[in-house]
LUMTI-119068 format. One record per residue: residue in three letters; x, y, z of N, C-alpha, C, O in turn. Coordinates in pm, whole numbers, plus 50000, padded with zeros to 5 digits. Example, Ala and Ser with C-alpha at 12.3 -4.5 7.8 and 13.67 -1.06 7.14 Angstrom:
REM residues 2
REC  code    n_x    n_y    n_z   ca_x   ca_y   ca_z    c_x    c_y    c_z    o_x    o_y    o_z
REC   ala  51319  49431  50780  51230  49550  50780  51320  49670  50780  51424  49668  50846
REC   ser  51285  49775  50708  51367  49894  50714  51290  50003  50787  51341  50114  50804
//
This chain:
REM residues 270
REC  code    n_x    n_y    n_z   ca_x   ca_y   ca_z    c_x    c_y    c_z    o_x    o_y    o_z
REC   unk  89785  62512  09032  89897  62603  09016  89856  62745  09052  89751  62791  09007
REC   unk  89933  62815  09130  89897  62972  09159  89943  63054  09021  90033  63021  08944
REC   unk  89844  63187  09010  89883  63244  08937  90030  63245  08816  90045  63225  08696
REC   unk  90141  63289  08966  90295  63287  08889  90336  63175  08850  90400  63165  08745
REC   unk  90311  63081  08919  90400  62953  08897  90326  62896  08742  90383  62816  08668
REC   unk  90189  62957  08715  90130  62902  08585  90194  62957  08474  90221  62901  08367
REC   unk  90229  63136  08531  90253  63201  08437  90435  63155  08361  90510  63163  08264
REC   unk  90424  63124  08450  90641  63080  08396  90673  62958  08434  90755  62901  08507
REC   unk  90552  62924  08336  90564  62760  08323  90628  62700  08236  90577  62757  08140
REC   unk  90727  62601  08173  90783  62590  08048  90763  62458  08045  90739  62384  08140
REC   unk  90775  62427  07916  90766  62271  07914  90856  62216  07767  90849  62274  07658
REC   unk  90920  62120  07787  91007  62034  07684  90980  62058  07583  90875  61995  07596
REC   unk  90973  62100  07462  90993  62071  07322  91110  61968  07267  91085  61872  07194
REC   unk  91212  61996  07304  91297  61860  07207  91411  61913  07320  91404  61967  07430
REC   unk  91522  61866  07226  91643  61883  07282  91698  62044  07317  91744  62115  07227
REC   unk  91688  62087  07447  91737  62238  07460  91631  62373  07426  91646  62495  07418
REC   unk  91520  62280  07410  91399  62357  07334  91293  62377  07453  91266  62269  07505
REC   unk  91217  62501  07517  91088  62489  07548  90994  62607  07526  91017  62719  07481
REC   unk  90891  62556  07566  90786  62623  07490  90695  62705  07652  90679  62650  07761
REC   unk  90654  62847  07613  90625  62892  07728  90497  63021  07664  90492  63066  07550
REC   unk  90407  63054  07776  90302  63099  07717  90309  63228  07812  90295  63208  07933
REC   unk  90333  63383  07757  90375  63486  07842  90260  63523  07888  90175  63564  07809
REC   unk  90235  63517  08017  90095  63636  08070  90064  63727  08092  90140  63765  08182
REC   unk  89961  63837  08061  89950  63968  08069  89924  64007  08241  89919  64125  08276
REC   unk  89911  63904  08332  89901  63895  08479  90024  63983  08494  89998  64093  08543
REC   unk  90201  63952  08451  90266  64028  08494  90304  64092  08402  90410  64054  08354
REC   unk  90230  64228  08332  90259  64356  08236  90177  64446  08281  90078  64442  08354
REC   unk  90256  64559  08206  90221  64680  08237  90114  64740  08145  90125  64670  08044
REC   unk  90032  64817  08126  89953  64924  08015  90043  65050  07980  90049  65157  08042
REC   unk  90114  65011  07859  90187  65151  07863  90080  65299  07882  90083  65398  07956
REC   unk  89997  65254  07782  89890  65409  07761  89788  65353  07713  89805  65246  07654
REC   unk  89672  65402  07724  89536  65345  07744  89505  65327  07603  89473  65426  07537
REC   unk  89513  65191  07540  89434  65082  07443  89552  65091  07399  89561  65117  07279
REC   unk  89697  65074  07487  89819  65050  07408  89856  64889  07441  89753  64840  07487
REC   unk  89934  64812  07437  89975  64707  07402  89998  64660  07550  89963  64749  07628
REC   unk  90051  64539  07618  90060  64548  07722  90230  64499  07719  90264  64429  07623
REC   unk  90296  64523  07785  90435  64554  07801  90491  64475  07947  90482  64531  08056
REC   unk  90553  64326  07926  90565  64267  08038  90683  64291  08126  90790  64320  08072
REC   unk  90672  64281  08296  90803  64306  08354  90917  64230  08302  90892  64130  08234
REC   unk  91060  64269  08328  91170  64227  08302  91186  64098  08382  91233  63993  08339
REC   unk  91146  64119  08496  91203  64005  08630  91131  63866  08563  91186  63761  08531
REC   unk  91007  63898  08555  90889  63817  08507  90918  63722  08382  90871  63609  08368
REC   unk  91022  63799  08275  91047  63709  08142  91223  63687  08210  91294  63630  08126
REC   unk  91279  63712  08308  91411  63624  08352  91350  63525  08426  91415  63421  08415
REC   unk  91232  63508  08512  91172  63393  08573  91172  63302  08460  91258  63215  08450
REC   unk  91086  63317  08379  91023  63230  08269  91157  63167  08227  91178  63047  08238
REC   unk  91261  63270  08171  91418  63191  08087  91502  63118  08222  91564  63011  08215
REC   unk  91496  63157  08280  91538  63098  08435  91488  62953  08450  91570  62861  08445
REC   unk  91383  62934  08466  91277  62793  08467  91333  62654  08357  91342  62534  08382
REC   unk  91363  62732  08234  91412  62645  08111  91550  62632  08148  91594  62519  08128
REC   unk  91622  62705  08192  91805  62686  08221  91775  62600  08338  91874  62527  08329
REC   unk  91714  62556  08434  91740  62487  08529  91697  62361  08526  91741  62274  08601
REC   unk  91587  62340  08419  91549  62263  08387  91627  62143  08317  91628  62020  08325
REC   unk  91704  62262  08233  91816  62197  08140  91915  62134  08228  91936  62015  08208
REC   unk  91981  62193  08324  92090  62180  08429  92055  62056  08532  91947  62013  08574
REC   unk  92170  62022  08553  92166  61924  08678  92177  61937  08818  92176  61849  08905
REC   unk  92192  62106  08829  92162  62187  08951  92036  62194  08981  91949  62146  08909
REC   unk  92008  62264  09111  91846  62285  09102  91804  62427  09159  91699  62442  09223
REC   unk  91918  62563  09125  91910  62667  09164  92003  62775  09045  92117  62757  09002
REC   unk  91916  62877  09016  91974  63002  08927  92117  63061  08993  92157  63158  08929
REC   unk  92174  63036  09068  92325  63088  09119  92350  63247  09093  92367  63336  09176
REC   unk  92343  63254  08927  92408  63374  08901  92310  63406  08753  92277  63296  08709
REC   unk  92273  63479  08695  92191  63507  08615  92239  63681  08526  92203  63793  08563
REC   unk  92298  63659  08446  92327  63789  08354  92222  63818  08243  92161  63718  08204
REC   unk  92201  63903  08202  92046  63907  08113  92126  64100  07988  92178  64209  08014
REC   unk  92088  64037  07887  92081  64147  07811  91913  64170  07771  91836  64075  07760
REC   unk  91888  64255  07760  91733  64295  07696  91714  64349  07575  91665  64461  07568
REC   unk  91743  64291  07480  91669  64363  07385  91562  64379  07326  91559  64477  07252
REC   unk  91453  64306  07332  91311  64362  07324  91223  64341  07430  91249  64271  07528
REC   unk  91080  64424  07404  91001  64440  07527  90925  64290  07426  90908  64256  07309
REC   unk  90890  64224  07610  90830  64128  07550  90645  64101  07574  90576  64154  07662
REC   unk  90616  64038  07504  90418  64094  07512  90343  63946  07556  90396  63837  07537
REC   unk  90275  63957  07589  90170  63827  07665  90149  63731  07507  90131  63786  07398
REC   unk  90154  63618  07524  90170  63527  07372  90249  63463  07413  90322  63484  07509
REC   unk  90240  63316  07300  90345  63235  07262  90509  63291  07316  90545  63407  07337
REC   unk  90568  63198  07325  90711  63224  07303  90830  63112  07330  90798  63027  07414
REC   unk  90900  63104  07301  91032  62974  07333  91131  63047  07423  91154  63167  07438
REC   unk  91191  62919  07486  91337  62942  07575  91442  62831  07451  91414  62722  07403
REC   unk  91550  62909  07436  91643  62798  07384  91769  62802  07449  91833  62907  07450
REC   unk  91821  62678  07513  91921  62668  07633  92038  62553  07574  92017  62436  07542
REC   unk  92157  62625  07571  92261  62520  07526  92356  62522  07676  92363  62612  07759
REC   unk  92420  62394  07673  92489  62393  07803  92641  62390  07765  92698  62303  07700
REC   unk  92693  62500  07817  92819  62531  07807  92934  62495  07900  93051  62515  07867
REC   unk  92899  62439  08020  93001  62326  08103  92860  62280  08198  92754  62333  08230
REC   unk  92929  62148  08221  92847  62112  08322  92933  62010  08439  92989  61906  08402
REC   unk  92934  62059  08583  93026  62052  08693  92987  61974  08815  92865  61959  08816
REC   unk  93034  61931  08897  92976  61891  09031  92909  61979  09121  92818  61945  09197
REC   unk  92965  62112  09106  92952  62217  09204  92857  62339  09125  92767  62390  09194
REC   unk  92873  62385  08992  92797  62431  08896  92833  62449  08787  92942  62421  08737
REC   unk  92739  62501  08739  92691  62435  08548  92658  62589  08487  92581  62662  08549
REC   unk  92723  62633  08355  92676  62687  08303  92600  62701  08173  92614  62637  08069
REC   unk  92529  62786  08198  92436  62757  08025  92396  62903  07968  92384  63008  08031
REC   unk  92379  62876  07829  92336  63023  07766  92178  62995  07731  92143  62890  07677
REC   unk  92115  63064  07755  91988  63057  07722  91880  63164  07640  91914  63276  07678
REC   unk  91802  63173  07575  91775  63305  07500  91625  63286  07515  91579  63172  07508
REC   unk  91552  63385  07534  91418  63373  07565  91327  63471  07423  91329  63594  07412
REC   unk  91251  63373  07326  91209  63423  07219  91087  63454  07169  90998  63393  07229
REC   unk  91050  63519  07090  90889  63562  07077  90914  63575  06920  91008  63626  06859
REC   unk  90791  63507  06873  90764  63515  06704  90940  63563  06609  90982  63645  06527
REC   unk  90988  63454  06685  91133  63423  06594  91226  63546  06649  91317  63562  06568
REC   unk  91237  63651  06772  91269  63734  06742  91341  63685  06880  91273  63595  06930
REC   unk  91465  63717  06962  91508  63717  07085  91477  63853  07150  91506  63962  07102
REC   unk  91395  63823  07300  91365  63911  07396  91489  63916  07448  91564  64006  07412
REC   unk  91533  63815  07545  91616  63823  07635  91736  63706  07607  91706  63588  07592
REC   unk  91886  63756  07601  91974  63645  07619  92050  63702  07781  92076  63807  07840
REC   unk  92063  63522  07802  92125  63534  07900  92261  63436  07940  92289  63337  07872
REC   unk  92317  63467  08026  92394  63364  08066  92431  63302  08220  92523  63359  08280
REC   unk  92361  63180  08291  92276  63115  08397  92379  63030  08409  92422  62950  08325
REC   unk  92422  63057  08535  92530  62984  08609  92431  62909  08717  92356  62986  08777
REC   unk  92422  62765  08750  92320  62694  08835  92411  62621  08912  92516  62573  08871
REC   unk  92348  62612  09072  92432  62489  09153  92315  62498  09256  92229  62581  09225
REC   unk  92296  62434  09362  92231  62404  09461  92258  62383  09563  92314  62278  09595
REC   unk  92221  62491  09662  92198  62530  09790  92128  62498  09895  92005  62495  09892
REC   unk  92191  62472  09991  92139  62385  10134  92062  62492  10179  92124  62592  10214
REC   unk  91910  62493  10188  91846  62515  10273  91874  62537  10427  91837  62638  10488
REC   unk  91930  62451  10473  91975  62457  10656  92064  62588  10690  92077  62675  10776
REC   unk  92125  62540  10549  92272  62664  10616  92259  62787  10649  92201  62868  10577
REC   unk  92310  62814  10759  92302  62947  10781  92428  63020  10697  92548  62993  10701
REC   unk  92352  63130  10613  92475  63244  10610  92526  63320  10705  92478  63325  10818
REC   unk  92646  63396  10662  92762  63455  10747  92706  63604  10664  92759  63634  10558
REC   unk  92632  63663  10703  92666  63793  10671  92800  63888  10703  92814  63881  10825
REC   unk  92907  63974  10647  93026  64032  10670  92970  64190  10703  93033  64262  10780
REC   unk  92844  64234  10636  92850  64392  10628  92725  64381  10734  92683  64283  10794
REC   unk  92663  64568  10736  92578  64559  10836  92453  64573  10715  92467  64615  10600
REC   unk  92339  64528  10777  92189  64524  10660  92144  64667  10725  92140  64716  10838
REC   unk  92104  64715  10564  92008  64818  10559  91883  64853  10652  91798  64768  10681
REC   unk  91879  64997  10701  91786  65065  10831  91672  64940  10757  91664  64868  10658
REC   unk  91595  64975  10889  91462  64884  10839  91376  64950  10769  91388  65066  10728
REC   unk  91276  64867  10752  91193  64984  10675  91047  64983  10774  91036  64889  10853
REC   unk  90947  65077  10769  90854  65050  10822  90777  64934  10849  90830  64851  10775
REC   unk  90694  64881  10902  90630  64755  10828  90484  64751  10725  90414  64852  10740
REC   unk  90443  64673  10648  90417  64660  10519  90273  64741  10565  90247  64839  10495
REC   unk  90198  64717  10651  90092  64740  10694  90106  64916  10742  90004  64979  10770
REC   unk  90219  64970  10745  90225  65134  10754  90301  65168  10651  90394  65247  10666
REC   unk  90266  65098  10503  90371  65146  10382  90233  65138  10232  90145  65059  10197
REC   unk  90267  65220  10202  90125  65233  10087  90162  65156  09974  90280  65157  09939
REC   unk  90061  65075  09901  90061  65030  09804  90122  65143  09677  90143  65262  09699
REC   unk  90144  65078  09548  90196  65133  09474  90106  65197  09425  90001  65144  09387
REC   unk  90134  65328  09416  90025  65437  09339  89930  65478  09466  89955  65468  09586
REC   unk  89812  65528  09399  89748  65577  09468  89624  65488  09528  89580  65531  09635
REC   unk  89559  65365  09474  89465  65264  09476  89499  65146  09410  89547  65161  09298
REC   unk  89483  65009  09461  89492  64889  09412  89468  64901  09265  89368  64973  09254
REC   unk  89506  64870  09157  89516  64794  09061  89436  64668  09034  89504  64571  09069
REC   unk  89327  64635  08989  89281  64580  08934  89327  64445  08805  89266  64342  08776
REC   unk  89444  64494  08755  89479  64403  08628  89645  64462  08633  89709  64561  08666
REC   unk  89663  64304  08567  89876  64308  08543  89938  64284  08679  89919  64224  08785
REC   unk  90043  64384  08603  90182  64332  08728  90115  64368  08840  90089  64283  08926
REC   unk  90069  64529  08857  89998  64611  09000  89936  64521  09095  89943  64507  09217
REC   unk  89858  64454  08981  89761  64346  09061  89798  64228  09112  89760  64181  09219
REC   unk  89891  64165  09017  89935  64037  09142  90090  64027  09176  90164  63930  09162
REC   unk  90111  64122  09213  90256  64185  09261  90207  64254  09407  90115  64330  09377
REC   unk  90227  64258  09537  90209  64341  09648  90294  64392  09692  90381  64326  09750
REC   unk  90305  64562  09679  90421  64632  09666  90369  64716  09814  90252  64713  09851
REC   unk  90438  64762  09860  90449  64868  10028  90568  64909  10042  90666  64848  10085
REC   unk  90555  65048  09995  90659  65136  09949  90654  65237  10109  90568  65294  10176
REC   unk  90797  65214  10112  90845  65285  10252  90806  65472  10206  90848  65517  10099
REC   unk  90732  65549  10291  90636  65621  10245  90805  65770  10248  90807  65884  10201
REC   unk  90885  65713  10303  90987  65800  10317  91053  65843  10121  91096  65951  10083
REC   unk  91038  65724  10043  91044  65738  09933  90964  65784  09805  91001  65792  09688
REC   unk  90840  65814  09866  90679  65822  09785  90684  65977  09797  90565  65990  09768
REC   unk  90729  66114  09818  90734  66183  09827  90735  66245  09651  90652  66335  09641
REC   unk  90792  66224  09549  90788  66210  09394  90619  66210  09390  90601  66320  09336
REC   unk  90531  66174  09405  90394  66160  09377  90367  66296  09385  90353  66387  09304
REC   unk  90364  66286  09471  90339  66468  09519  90448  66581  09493  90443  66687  09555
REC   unk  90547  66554  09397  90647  66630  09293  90715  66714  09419  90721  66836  09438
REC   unk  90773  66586  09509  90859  66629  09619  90963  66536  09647  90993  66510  09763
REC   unk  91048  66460  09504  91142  66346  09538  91234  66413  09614  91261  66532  09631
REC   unk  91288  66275  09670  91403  66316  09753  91554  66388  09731  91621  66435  09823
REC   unk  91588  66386  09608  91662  66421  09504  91787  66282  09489  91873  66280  09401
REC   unk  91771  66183  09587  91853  66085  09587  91796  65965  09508  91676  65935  09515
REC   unk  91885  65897  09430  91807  65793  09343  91852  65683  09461  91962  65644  09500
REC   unk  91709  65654  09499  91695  65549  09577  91522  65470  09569  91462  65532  09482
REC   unk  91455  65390  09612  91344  65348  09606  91347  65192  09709  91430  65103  09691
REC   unk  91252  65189  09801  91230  65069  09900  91102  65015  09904  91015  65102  09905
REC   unk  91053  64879  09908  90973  64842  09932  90916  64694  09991  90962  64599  09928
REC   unk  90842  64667  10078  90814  64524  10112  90736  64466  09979  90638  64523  09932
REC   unk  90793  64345  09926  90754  64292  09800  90667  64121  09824  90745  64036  09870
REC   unk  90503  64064  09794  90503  63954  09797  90413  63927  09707  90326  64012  09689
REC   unk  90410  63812  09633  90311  63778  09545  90160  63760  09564  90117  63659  09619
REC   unk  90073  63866  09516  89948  63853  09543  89869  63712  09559  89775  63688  09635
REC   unk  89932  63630  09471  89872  63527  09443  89873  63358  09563  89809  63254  09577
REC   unk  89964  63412  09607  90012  63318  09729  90129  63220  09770  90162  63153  09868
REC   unk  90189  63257  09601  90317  63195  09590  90419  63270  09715  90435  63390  09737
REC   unk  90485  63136  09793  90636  63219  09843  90744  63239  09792  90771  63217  09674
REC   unk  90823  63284  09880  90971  63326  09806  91038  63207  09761  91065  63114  09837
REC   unk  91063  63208  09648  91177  63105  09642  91277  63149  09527  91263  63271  09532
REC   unk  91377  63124  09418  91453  63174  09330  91396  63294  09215  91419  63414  09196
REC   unk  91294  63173  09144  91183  63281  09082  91137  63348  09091  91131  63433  09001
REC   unk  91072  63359  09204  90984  63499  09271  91110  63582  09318  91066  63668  09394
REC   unk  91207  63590  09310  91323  63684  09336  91351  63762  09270  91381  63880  09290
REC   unk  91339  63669  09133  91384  63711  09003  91347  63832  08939  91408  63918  08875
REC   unk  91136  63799  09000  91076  63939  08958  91100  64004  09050  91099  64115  08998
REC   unk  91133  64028  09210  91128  64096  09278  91280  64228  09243  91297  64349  09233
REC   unk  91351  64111  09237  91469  64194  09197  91421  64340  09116  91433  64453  09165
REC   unk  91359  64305  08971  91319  64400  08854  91171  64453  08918  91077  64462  08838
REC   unk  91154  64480  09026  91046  64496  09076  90966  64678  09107  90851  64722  09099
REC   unk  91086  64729  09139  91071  64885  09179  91038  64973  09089  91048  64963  08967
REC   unk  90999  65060  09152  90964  65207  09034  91145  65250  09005  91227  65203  09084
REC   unk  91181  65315  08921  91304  65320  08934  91360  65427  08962  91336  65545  08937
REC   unk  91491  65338  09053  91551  65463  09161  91577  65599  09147  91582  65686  09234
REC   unk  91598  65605  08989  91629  65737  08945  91488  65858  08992  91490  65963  09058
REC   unk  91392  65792  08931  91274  65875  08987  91277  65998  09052  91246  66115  09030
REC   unk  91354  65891  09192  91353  66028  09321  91474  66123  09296  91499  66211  09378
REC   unk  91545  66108  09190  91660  66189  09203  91610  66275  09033  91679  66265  08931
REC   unk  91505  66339  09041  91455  66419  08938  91444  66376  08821  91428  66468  08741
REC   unk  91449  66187  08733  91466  66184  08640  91366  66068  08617  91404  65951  08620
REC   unk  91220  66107  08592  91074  66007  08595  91059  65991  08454  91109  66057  08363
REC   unk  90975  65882  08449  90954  65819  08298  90993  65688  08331  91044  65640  08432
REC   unk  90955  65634  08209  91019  65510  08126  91166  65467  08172  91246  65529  08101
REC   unk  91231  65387  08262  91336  65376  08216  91393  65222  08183  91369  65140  08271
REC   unk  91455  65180  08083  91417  65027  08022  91519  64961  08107  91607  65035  08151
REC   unk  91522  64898  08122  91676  64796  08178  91754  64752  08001  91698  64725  07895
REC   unk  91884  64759  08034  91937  64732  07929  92024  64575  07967  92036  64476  07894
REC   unk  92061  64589  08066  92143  64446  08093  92126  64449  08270  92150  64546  08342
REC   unk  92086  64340  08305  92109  64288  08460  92195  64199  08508  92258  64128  08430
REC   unk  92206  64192  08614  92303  64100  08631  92279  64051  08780  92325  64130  08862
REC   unk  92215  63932  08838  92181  63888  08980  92238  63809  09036  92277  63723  08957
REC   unk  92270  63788  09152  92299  63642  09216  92207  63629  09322  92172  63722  09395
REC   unk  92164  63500  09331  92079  63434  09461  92203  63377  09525  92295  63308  09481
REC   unk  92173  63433  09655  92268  63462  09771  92205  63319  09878  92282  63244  09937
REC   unk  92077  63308  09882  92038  63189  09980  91890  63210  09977  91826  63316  09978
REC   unk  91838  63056  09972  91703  63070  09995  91584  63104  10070  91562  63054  10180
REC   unk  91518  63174  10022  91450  63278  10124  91368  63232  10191  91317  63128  10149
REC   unk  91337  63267  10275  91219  63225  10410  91085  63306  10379  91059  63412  10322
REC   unk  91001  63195  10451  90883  63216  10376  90806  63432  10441  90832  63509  10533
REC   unk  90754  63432  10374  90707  63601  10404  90735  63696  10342  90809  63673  10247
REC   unk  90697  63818  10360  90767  63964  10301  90878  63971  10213  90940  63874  10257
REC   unk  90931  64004  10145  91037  64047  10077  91063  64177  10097  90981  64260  10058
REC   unk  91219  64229  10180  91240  64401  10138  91337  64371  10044  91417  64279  10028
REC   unk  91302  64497  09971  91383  64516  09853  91426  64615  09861  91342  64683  09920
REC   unk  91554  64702  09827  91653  64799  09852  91675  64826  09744  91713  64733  09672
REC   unk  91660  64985  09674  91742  64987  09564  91831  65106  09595  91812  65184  09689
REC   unk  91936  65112  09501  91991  65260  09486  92084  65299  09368  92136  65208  09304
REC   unk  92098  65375  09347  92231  65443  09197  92295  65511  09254  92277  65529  09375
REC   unk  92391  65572  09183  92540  65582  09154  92525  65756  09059  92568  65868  09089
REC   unk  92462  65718  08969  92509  65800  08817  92427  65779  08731  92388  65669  08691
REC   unk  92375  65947  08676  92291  65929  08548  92368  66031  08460  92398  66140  08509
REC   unk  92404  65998  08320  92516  66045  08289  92469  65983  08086  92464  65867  08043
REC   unk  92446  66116  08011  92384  66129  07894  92330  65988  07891  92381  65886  07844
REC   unk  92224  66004  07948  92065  65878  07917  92112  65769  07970  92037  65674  07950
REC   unk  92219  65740  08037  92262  65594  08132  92216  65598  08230  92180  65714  08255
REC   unk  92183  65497  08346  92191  65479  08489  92190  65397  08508  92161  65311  08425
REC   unk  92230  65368  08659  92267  65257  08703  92135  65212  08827  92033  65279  08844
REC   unk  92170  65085  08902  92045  65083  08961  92138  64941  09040  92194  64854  08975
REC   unk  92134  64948  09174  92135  64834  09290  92092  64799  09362  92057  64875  09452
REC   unk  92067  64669  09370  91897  64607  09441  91996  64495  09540  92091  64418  09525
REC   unk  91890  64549  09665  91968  64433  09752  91802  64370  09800  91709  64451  09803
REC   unk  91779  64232  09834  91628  64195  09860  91691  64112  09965  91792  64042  09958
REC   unk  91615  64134  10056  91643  64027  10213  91492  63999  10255  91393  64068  10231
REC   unk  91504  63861  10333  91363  63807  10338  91323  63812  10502  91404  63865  10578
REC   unk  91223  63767  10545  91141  63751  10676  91226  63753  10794  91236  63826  10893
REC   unk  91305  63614  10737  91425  63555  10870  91493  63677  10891  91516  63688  11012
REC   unk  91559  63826  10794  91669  63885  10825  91760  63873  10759  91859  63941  10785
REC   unk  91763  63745  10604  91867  63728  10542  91899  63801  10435  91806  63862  10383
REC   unk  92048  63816  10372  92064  63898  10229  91978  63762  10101  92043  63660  10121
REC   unk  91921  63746  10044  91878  63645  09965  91922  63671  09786  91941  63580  09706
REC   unk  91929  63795  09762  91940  63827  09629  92029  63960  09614  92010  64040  09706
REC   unk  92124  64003  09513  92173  64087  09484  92169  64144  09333  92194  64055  09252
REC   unk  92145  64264  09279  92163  64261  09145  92207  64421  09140  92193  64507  09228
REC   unk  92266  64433  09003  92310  64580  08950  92286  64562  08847  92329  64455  08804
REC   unk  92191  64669  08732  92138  64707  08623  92201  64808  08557  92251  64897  08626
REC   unk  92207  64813  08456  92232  64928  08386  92100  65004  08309  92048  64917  08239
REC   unk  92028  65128  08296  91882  65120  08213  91916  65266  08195  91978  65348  08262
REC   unk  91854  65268  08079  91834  65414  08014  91781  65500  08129  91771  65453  08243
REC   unk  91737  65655  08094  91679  65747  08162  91693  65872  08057  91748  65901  07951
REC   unk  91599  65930  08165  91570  66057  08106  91712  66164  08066  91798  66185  08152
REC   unk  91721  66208  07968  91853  66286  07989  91883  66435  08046  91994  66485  08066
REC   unk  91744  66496  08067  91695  66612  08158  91644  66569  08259  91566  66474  08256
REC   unk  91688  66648  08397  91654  66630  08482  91595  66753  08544  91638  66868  08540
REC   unk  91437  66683  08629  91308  66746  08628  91355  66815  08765  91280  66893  08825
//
C-alpha cells in the first residue's frame, strides 16, 4: 500500500460502522512541540472511503462536509447510515469520529462513472499555469514531515509574491498538485487536493489560520493519470467569513473536481 492509500484506510466494524487509524503523514505542526493538526481534504478522504464502501456505487459524486473539530493522528470511526439507495445514485450521511467526539459530518451522494466518456466542457478553462518544474515548492525548502512532505505542491510563482509581503491584493492561489508518495489521481486524492491550497484570502491581505467551516465538492470525471492544477479563488471577506473556489483539472485537460468553502479569516486586513 502507498503511503495515502494506507493512510485512509477503513475497515468494517459491524453494520454502518468502520474503524480508521488517522496519520500524522497528512498534518500540519501548528507551533513547535504543538499537537499535529490534520488536513481537511485528508479526513473527507478517510469519511469518503467508509460512504462508498457502504454504497452500491463506486464513486463520491457529490460530498458536503461540515467541520467541526480539528482532527489529530489516532484512532477514530466513520459512522454511515444510508438514506436512499437508487440505480443511478445513493445517498448517505456519514460522520467521521475521534474519542466519541464528531470531526466531520457529512452528506455523500455516490454513483459511478464511465471512465471512457468523454466530457463536454460548456465554459473556457483557466490561463495555464507555468509548468510544475518552473513553479516552487511550497515555502521556501522541502519539508521533511506531514502534509508538506507527502503532498507535491508547485505554486504558480505569479501567486507567491505574499512571502516576500508583496500579495497580489486578489484572493486567489494556484498550484500543480501530486502525491509524493506515488499514488495517482483518482476520487480520493481529489478530495485532499481540493482542501489543498494555502488560502486564497492570503493574497488579498488577510494571512493566518483560516479553518474551513463547511465544503461542499463534486467529482466532475475521473482524472487522468499526472499533475493536478488546482485553481482557487473568493468572492468576499466580510466580519471573519470567506469564501473560497477550487476548480482542479487533470493531465488530459479535463475539469475533474469542483468545490466552494466557506472558512473563517482574519477580520483585519494586513
Amino acid at each position: 500500500m502507498t503511503i495515502f492509500s494506507e493512510a485512509t484506510a477503513v475497515s468494517a466494524e459491524g453494520e454502518g460502522r468502520y474503524r480508521a487509524e488517522l496519520s500524522d503523514a497528512f498534518g500540519f505542526e501548528t507551533k513547535q512541540d504543538g499537537p499535529v493538526v490534520l488536513n481537511g481534504g485528508y479526513l473527507m478522504a478517510v469519511l469518503m472511503r467508509a460512504a462508498v464502501a457502504e454504497s452500491s456505487h463506486a464513486h463520491p459524486i457529490s460530498t458536503a462536509v461540515s467541520f467541526l473539530r480539528p482532527g489529530l493522528p489516532g484512532p477514530a470511526e466513520v459512522v454511515v447510515e444510508r438514506r436512499r439507495e437508487g440505480r443511478t445514485a445513493s445517498m448517505l450521511r456519514a460522520s467521521l469520529l475521534q474519542n466519541g467526539e464528531p470531526l466531520l459530518d457529512a452528506l455523500v451522494t455516490t454513483g459511478t462513472l464511465d471512465p471512457d466518456e468523454k466530457p463536454v466542457h460548456l465554459g473556457e478553462p483557466p490561463a495555464p499555469m507555468p509548468a510544475p518544474e518552473d513553479c516552487p515548492p511550497r515555502g521556501r525548502e522541502r519539508p521533511k514531515r506531514g502534509f508538506p512532505a507527502n503532498v507535491d505542491m508547485r505554486f504558480d510563482p505569479a501567486v507567491m509574491g505574499w512571502l516576500d509581503g508583496n500579495p497580489t491584493g486578489r484572493p486567489e492561489m494556484r498550484s500543480h498538485v501530486r502525491l509524493a508518495g506515488g499514488d495517482e489521481p483518482d476520487p480520493y486524492v481529489l478530495a485532499l487536493a481540493i482542501d489543498s491550497l494555502i488560502p486564497v484570502v492570503t493574497n488579498a491581505g488577510f494571512p493566518g489560520w483560516s479553518p474551513t467551516v463547511e465544503l461542499t465538492w463534486h467529482l466532475r470525471a475521473l482524472p487522468a493519470p499526472g499533475w493536478l492544477c488546482v485553481y482557487g479563488s473568493g468572492r468576499m471577506v466580510n466580519q471573519g467569513w470567506s469564501d473560497e473556489d477550487v476548480e482542479v483539472w487533470d493531465a488530459a485537460g479535463n475539469l475533474v473536481a469542483q468545490s466552494r468553502q466557506l472558512a473563517r479569516a482574519a477580520r483585519t486586513r494586513k
